[in-house]
C-alpha positions in Angstrom: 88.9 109.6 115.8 92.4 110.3 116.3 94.0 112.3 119.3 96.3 115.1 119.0 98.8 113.5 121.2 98.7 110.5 119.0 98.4 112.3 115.2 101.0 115.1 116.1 103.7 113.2 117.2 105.5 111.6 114.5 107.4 108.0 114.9 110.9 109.7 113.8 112.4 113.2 113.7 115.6 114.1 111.8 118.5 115.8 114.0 120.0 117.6 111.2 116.8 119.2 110.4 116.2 120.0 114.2 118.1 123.6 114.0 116.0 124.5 111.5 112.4 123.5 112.8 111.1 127.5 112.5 110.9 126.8 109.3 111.3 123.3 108.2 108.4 121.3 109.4 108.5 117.2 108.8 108.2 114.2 110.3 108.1 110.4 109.3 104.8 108.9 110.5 104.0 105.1 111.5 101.2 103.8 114.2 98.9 103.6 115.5 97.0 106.1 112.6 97.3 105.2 108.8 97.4 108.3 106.2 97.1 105.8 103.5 96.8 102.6 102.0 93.7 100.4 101.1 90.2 100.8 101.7 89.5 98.0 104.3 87.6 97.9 107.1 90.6 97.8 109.4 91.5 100.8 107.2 88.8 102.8 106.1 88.6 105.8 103.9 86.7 108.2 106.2 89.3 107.6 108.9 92.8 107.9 106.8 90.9 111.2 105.7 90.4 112.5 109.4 94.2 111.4 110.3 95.2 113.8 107.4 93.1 116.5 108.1 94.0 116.7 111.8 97.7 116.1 111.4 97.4 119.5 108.4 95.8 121.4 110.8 98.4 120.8 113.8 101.3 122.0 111.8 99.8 124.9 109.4 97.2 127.6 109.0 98.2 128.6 105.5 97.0 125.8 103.5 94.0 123.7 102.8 95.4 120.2 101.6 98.2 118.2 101.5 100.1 117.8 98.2 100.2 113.8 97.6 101.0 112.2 94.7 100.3 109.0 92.5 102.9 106.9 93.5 103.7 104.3 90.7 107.3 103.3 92.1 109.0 105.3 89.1 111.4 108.1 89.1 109.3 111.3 87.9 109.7 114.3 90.2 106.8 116.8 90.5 107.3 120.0 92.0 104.9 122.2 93.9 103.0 124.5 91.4 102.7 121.5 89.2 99.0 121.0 88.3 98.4 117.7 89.0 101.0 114.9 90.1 99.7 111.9 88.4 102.7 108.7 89.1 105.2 111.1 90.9 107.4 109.7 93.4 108.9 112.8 94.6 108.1 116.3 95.0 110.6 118.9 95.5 109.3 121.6 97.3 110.5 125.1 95.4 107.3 127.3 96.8 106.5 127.4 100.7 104.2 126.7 102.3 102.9 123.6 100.2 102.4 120.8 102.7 103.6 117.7 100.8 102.9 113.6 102.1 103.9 110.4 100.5 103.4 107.0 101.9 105.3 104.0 102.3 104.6 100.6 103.1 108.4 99.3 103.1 110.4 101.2 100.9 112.5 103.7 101.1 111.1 107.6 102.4 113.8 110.6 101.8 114.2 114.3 102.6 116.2 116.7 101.0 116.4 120.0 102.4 118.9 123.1 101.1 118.7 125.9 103.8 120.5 128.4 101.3 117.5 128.3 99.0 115.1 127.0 101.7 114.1 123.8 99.0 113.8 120.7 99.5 111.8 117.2 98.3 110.3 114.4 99.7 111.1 111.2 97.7 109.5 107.6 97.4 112.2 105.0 96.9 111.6 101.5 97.0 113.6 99.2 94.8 112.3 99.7 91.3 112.6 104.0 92.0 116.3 103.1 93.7 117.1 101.2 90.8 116.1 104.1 88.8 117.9 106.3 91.1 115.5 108.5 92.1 117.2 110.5 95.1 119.3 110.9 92.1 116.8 112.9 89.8 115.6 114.6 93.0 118.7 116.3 93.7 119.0 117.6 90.0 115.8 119.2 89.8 116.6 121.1 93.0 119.9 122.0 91.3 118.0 122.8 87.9 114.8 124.4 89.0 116.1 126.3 92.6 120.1 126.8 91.7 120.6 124.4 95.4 123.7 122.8 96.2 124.3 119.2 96.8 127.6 120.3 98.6 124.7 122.1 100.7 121.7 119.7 101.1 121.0 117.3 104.2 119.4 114.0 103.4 117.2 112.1 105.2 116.7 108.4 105.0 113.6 107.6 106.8 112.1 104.0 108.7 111.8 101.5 106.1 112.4 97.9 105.4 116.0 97.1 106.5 118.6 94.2 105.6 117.6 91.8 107.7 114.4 91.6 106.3 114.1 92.7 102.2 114.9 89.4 100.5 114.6 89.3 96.8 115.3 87.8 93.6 118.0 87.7 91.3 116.8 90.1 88.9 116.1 92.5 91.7 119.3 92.2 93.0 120.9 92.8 89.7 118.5 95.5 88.9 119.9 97.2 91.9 123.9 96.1 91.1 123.5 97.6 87.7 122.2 101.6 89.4 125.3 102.0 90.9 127.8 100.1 88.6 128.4 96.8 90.5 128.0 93.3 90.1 125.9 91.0 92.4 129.0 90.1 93.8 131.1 93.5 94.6 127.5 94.1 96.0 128.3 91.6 98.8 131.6 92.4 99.5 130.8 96.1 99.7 127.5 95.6 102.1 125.1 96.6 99.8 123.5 93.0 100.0 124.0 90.2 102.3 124.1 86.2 101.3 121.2 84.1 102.8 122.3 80.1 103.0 119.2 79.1 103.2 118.1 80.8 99.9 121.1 81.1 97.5 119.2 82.7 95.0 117.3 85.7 97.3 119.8 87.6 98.6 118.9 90.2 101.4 119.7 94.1 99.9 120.6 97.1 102.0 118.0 99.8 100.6 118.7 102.5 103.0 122.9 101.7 101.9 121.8 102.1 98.3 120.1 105.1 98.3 123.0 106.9 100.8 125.9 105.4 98.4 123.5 107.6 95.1 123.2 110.4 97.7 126.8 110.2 98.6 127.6 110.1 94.1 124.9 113.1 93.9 127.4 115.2 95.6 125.4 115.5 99.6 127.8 114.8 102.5 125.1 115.5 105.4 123.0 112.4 104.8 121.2 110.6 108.1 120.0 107.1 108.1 117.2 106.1 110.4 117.8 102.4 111.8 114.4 101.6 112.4 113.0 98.3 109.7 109.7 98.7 109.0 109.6 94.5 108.9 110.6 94.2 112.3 108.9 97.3 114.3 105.3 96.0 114.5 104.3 97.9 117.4 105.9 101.4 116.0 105.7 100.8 111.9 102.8 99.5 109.4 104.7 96.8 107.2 103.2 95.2 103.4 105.5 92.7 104.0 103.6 92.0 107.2 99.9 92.1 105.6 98.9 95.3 107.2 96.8 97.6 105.1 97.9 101.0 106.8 100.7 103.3 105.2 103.5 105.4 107.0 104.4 108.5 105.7 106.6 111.4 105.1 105.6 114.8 105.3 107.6 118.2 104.7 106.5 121.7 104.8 108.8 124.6 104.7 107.3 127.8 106.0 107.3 131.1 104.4 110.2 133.0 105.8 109.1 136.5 105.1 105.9 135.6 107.2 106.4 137.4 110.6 104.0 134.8 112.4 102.9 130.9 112.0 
């Protein structure tokens, strides 16, 4: 069973949501406690169950369960109040009070948070979601469903697998080129991808760069960028590429404002 010191502190906290941590309550998880992944028996069930529970109890008293989705690597957005969020790979949060948790092997976690109109979404980007610009889709259904402001958001980009280490194919790579309106090539000269010599044909894309450029053409100026690689941090992050079965994750809760205690 998991300890409180280890379950409550996340591996990364966001600076531009630390002013308003009253109400906005999120963190981005790694080791040494899954929330997801595979049933194994270096990663069972009953124990990613336990992690949840504990971690829901140590930031709220006002709700049961977590809100966490089917993630298909897609570009649906759920919202809270939604029935059921079968292959969603965001939620924007429009209600409080709704804990909400995705889970990420390598790809890309984001937060999205409007203190105006105290919204916001957690977003699962990894390269087929980027290429189908999902932060993208988020923003909008804050715009459409809560009147928020991308002039007035702050995005988060969370831990994930960085340059160094996401190599992939050709048709990935121009998957990605074509979601912002590049070629493979203006990719490279504008950092979104890096040349390997080695492997001439599995170039090594800049996720995190990606998803802040379609943040950046959403209209939000505040964006943060995590520099931790999911690859790389083995004693901090669980990584697919890697072979580990555990998950990191993402979770977001806004509290109720008009509440008078928490």
């Amino acid at each position: 069973m998991p300890t409180p010191d280890c379950v409550y502190t996340p591996f990364y906290q966001s600076c531009l949501l630390a002013p308003y941590s009253e109400y906005v309550i999120h963190g981005f998880t790694g080791k040494p406690f899954s929330y997801g992944g595979p049933d194994t028996s270096a990663n069972p069930r009953p124990r990613v169950l336990e992690n949840r529970k504990q971690l829901l109890s140590s930031i709220t008293s006002n709700a049961s369960e977590w809100l966490i989705p089917e993630q298909v690597h897609g570009h649906r957005v759920g919202q809270t109040g939604d029935c059921q969020f079968l292959k969603t790979d965001a939620i924007a949060l429009i209600t409080p009070e709704k804990p909400v948790m995705l889970l990420f092997a390598d790809c890309v976690p984001i937060m999205l948070y409007e203190p105006d109109r105290h919204v916001g979404a957690v977003i699962h980007a990894g390269w087929r979601g980027t290429a189908q610009a999902i932060a993208q889709e988020a923003v909008l259904t804050l715009q459409n469903k809560a009147n928020a402001s991308p002039s007035g958001m702050i995005a988060v980009i969370g831990p994930c697998i960085s340059v160094c280490c996401f190599q992939v194919s050709m048709p990935v790579a121009e998957a990605l080129a074509d979601a912002i309106g590049l070629t493979v090539e203006a990719m490279a000269d504008q950092g979104f991808l890096q040349w390997d010599e080695a492997y001439p044909q599995n170039p090594r894309m800049d996720l995190k760069a990606i998803n802040q450029y379609q943040l950046q053409q959403a209209g939000i100026t505040q964006i943060e960028v995590a520099p931790a690689c999911t690859r790389c941090d083995e004693a901090n992050l669980f990584s697919f590429r890697r072979g580990e079965d555990g998950r990191n994750s993402a979770y977001l809760l806004l509290k109720d404002k008009s509440l008078n205690s928490y």
